[in-house]
C-alpha positions, 0 to 999 in steps of 0.5 A, spaced: 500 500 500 502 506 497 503 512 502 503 519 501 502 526 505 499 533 504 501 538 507 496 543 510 495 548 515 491 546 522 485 551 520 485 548 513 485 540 516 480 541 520 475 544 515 476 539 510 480 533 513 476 531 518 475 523 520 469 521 516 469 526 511 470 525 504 474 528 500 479 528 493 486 527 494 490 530 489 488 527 482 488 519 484 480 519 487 478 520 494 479 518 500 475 518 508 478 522 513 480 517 519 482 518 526 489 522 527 494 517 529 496 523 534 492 529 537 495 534 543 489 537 548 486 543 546 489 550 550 481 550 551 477 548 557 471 543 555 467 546 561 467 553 558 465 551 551 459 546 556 454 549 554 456 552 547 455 545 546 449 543 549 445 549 544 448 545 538 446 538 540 439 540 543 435 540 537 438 534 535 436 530 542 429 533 541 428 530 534 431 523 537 427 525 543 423 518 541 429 513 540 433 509 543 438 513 543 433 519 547 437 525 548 444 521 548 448 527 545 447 531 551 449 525 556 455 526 553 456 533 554 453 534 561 458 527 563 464 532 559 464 525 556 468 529 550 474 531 550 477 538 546 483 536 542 488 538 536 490 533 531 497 533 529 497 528 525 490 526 520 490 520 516 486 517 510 484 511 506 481 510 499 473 511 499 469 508 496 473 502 494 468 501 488 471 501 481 469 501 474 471 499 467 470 505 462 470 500 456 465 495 458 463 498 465 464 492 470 463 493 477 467 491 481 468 492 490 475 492 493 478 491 499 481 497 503 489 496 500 488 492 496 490 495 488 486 498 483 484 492 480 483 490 472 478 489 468 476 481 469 472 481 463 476 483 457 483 486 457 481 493 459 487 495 463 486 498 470 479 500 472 476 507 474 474 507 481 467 509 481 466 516 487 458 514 488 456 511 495 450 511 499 449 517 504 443 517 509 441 522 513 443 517 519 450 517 518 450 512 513 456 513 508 457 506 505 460 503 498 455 501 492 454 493 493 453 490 487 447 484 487 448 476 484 445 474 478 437 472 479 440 466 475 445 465 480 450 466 476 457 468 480 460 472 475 461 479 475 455 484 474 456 490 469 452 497 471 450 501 466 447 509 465 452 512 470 453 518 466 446 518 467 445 523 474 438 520 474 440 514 479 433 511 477 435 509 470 442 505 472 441 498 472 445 491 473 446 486 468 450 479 469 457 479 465 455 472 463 448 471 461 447 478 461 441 477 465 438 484 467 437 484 475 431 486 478 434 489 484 435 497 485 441 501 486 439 503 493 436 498 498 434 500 505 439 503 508 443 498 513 445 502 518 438 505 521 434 500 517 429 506 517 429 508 509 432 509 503 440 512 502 441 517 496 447 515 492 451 521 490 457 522 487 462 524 493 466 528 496 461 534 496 458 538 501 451 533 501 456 527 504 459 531 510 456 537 515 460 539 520 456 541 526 462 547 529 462 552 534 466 558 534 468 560 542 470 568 542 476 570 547 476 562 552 480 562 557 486 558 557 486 551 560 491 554 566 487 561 567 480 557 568 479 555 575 479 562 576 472 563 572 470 556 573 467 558 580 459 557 582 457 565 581 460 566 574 453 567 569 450 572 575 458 575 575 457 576 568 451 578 567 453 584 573 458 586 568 453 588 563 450 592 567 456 595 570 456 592 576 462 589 576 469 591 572 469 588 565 474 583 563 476 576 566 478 580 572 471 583 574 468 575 573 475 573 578 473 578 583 467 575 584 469 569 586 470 571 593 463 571 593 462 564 591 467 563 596 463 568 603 456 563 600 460 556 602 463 559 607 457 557 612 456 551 610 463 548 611 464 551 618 458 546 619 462 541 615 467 542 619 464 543 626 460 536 624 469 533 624 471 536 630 465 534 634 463 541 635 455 541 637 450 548 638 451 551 644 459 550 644 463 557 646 468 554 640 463 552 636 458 558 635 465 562 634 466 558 627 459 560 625 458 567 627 465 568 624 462 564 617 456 569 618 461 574 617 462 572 611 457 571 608 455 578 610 460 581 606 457 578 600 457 585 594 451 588 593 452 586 586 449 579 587 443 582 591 441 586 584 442 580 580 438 576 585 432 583 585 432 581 578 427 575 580 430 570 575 430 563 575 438 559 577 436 556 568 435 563 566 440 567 569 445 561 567 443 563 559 443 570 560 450 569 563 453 565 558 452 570 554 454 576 557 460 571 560 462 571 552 461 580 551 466 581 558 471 576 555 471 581 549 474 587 552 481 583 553 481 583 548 486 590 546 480 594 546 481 600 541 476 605 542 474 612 539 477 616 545 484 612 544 483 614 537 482 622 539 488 621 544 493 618 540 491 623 534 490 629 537 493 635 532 492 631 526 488 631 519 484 625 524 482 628 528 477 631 525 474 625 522 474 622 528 469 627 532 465 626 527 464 618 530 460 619 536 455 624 531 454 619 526 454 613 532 448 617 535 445 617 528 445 610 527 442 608 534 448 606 536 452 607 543 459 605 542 463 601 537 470 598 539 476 595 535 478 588 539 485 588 535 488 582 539 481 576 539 483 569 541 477 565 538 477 557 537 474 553 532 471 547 535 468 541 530 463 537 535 461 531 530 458 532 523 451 530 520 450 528 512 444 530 507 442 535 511 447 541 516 440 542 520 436 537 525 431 538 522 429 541 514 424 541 510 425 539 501 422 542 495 417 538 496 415 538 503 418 532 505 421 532 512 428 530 514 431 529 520 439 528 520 443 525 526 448 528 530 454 524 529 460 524 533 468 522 532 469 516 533 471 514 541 478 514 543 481 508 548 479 513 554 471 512 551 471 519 550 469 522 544 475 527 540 472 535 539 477 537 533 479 545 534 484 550 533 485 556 537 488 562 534 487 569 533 483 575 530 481 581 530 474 584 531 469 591 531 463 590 536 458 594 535 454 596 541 446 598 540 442 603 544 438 600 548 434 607 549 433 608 542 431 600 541 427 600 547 424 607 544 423 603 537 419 597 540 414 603 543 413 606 537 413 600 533 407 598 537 410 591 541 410 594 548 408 600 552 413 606 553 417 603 560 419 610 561 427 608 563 432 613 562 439 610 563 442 605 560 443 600 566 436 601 566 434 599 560 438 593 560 435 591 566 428 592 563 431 586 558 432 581 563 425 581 566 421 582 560 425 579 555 428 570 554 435 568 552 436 566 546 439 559 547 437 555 539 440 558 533 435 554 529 428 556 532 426 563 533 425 566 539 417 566 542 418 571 547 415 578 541 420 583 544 426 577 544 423 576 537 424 583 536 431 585 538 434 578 536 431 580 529 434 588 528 441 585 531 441 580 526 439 585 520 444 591 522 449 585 523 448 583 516 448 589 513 454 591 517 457 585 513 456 588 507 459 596 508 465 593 511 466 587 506 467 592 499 472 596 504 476 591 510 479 587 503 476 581 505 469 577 502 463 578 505 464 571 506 470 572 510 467 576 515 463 572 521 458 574 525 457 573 534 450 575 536 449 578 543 441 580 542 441 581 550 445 586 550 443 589 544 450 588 541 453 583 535 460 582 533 464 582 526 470 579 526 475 575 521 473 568 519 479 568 515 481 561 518 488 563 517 494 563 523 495 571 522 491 578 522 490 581 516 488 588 518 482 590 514 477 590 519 482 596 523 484 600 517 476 601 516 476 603 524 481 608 523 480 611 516 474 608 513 468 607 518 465 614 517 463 612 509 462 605 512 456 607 516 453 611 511 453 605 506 448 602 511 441 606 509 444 608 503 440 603 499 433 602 502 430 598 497 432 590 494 431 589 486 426 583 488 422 589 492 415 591 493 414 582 494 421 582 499 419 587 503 411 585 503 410 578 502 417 574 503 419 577 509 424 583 508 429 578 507 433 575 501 439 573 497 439 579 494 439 584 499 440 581 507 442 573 506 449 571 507 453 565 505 451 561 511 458 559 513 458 567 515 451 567 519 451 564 525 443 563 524 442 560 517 439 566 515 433 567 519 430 572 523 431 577 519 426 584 516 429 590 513 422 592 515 425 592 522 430 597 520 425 602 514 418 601 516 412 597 513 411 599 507 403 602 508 397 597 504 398 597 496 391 601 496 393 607 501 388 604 506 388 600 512 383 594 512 381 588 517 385 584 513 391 588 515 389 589 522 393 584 526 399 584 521 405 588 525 407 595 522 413 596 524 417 603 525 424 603 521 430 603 526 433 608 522 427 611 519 427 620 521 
């Protein structure tokens, strides 16, 4: 068996190399990805990316919530059954080993090393290996089996009308007696016994999804205990609202509280081992000397629990906010670093212009994060579809099971990533102009709020976390925030690509629909920085902006924005590699208003439909 190597970067591999996809190596055929021979730990904690995971996997568990495997995928997370690793040295082997004579197309199966056969019925030379195979939705990916001869012969079979894509029209013939078979290409799939596999021609995407996360700023494994303590989502959430200092710092700090809260129960652990009872001098000293502590408990923590939010909530609104704190160790570059180190300067002047136009665009601040550690974490794949659950053009549902990596020998499963750095601009709405535009649109009662820690505490009490990237929110105000971020973000995305030097398509986005705030950074999966996203803070961010309401109108308009939900792949969507929500929740509506009846009037029909007041209407 012959060997060969491929050289590619870590990010590269992890992308299109991964065991169990497919994939063309050189001009030889194409081969199956199969577990390194050597990985390394990844320099990421497998708690802080938990419960990342868990939303990723959730509507996978609830779609096999009736199976034998009922929720299986989150066992493993919860259980931190999985391990976070770099692979350092990717193998693969030829797949399919299926081949076919081009002259008188004889079929014929292989074993894995075994060398490309001749042709056994005529002297044809080397066959051609033959790239189609079984794909179903449960994770089967298998060669095609050629079937025996319904007259029993044991000779080879001939498949006839490859070149034609409509696989109904293939058929067997015996070499032989050149007896027509009557069995079908595809039978029942041998892995779920539940359906029929497609055979399709690979590799292509259709074979192989790869279900990944992209962790902004983790900690590394060394600095994690200090943010691993008990009170780290409330922390977190206390950081948005300006309780505690922003960072990783702010979220250490409030470890002591975690500590003064288990304070008194280990003074009674410990009363209990040395035998101290109530009413003991020593005793009661321990106790009243734990109360103290407990008692200096910051009065942070009281106004988050004065939010009057559930242990489940706050842990959903904290991981969100856990992710925003980290963002600003990230070498932060604001407007008044930008005043600062440019006074006297022809900048200058552009740069105050900065805070006008912010306040014109409904925004409250945006930050350069120069320095952005990010992880990119493949969990597992699916095949056919990339979605748990997804609908065909002709209404068929299909469901696709989540498929891990094959265990190692310690019975956990691998998570392959890479850890690197990029640069990011996070824009920060605000949240009195959104909160003034749910008034005006009609979705709340005006809550007469005048700062901004208040306004984000109205969030927390009247607004749900947004915890699934497939569904949309339920919650109306949820459902409303989440889709004017989403809808800015994306034409951000599109004002920045034409002028950073990057495809739009190389631009990603992080939502924080909570805090009214998203994210663009980099996705250039490379190992350096570009500068792009830093030359357009520093001298293109006015032009930028300005883009953003130049063109209200989408060619396929008035249809898009009245009847298709103001969002399309002529004016809104991105490729789906860039959103981090599949193109969902998203309404030019919500940032130009709803265009008024067709007649100019308002009938009953109309009646219940919401009319939006644009965010950046005048």
């Amino acid at each position: 068996m012959a060997f060969d190597k491929l050289n590619r970067s870590n990010i590269g591999a992890l992308w299109r190399y991964m065991p169990g996809q497919p994939y063309n190596w050189s001009s030889r055929g194409s081969v199956i990805g199969e577990p390194p021979r050597q990985v390394t730990p990844l320099d990421v904690p497998e708690g802080w990316v938990a419960p990342q995971l868990r939303r990723l996997l959730l509507p996978f568990a609830a779609t096999n919530a009736a199976g034998p495997g009922a929720k299986a995928e989150l066992d493993i997370i919860d259980r931190r059954q999985f391990n976070l690793v770099k692979a350092e040295d990717l193998k693969a082997s030829r797949f399919p080993n299926t081949f076919l004579c081009r002259d008188c197309r004889a079929f014929q199966n292989v074993r894995i090393g075994e060398p490309i056969p001749a042709c056994p019925v005529g002297e044809h030379g080397p066959m051609e290996q033959f790239s189609w195979s079984e794909v179903h939705e449960c994770g089967h990916l298998e060669e095609i089996n050629a079937p025996r001869c319904d007259s029993g012969c044991r000779a080879p079979m001939r498949l006839h009308n490859t070149r034609d894509l409509q696989i109904s029209r293939w058929y067997w013939t015996c070499t032989r007696c050149r007896q027509r078979s009557e069995q079908p290409i595809t039978r029942w799939c041998s892995t779920c016994r539940t359906g029929r596999p497609q055979v399709m021609r690979v590799p292509q995407t259709s074979a192989y999804y790869p279900q990944q996360i992209t962790v902004i700023n983790p900690p590394t494994r060394s600095g994690y205990a200090a943010l691993a303590h008990e009170r780290v989502y409330a922390a977190a959430v206390a950081q948005s609202l300006g309780i505690l200092p922003r960072g990783a710092e702010g979220l250490r700090l409030a470890a002591g509280t975690s500590l003064a809260d288990g304070a008194l129960r280990q003074a009674q652990e410990t009363a209990a081992t040395l035998g101290l009872k109530p009413g003991d001098d020593l005793y009661e000293q321990l106790i009243a000397k734990a109360r103290q502590r407990t008692d200096d408990t910051p009065a942070w923590a009281a106004e988050i629990d004065a939010l009057g939010k559930d242990h489940e909530t706050i842990e959903a609104f904290g991981e969100e906010c856990r992710q925003l704190g980290l963002a600003w160790d990230a070498a932060p570059l604001t407007v008044q670093n930008l005043l600062a180190g440019d006074a006297g300067t022809p900048l200058e002047p552009i740069y105050q212009r900065y805070r006008e136009l912010f306040l014109h665009y409904g925004f409250a601040d945006i930050t350069l994060l120069r320095e952005l550690p990010i992880a990119y974490i493949v969990a597992g794949y699916t095949r056919i579809s990339g979605r748990a659950v997804s609908t065909t053009r002709r209404g068929t549902v299909t469901t696709a099971r989540f498929r891990f990596f094959p265990a190692g020998h310690d019975s956990k499963f691998p998570m392959y990533g890479v850890r690197t750095e990029t640069e990011g601009l996070l824009f920060q709405l605000d949240k009195l102009k959104v909160i003034q535009w749910l008034t005006d649109s009609g979705v709340i009662v005006d809550p007469v709020i005048s700062t901004q820690r208040d306004a984000q505490k109205w969030f927390y009490r009247v607004a749900a976390p947004v915890t699934d990237a497939f569904s949309t929110p339920e919650n109306p105000i949820t459902k409303a925030v989440l889709g004017l971020v989403h809808s800015i973000a994306h034409r951000t995305m599109k004002a920045l690509a034409s002028r950073c030097g990057l495809n739009v398509d190389s631009l990603a986005e992080f939502l924080f629909p909570t805090n009214c705030a998203f994210l663009i950074y980099a996705n250039t999966r490379s190992e350096f920085t570009l500068g792009g996203l830093e030359h357009v803070y520093r001298f293109d961010l006015e032009d930028a902006l300005r883009e953003l309401d130049a063109e209200k109108r989408c060619v396929f308009d008035p249809p898009c924005r009245r009847d298709f939900g103001g969002a399309c792949a002529a004016c809104l969507h991105i490729s789906e590699v860039a959103c981090t929500r599949f193109n969902t929740v998203l309404d030019r509506n919500l940032l130009f208003g709803t265009l008024p009846p067709l007649d100019g009037s308002v009938h009953a029909d109309h009646e219940e439909v919401q009319r939006w007041h644009g965010y950046w209407s005048r």
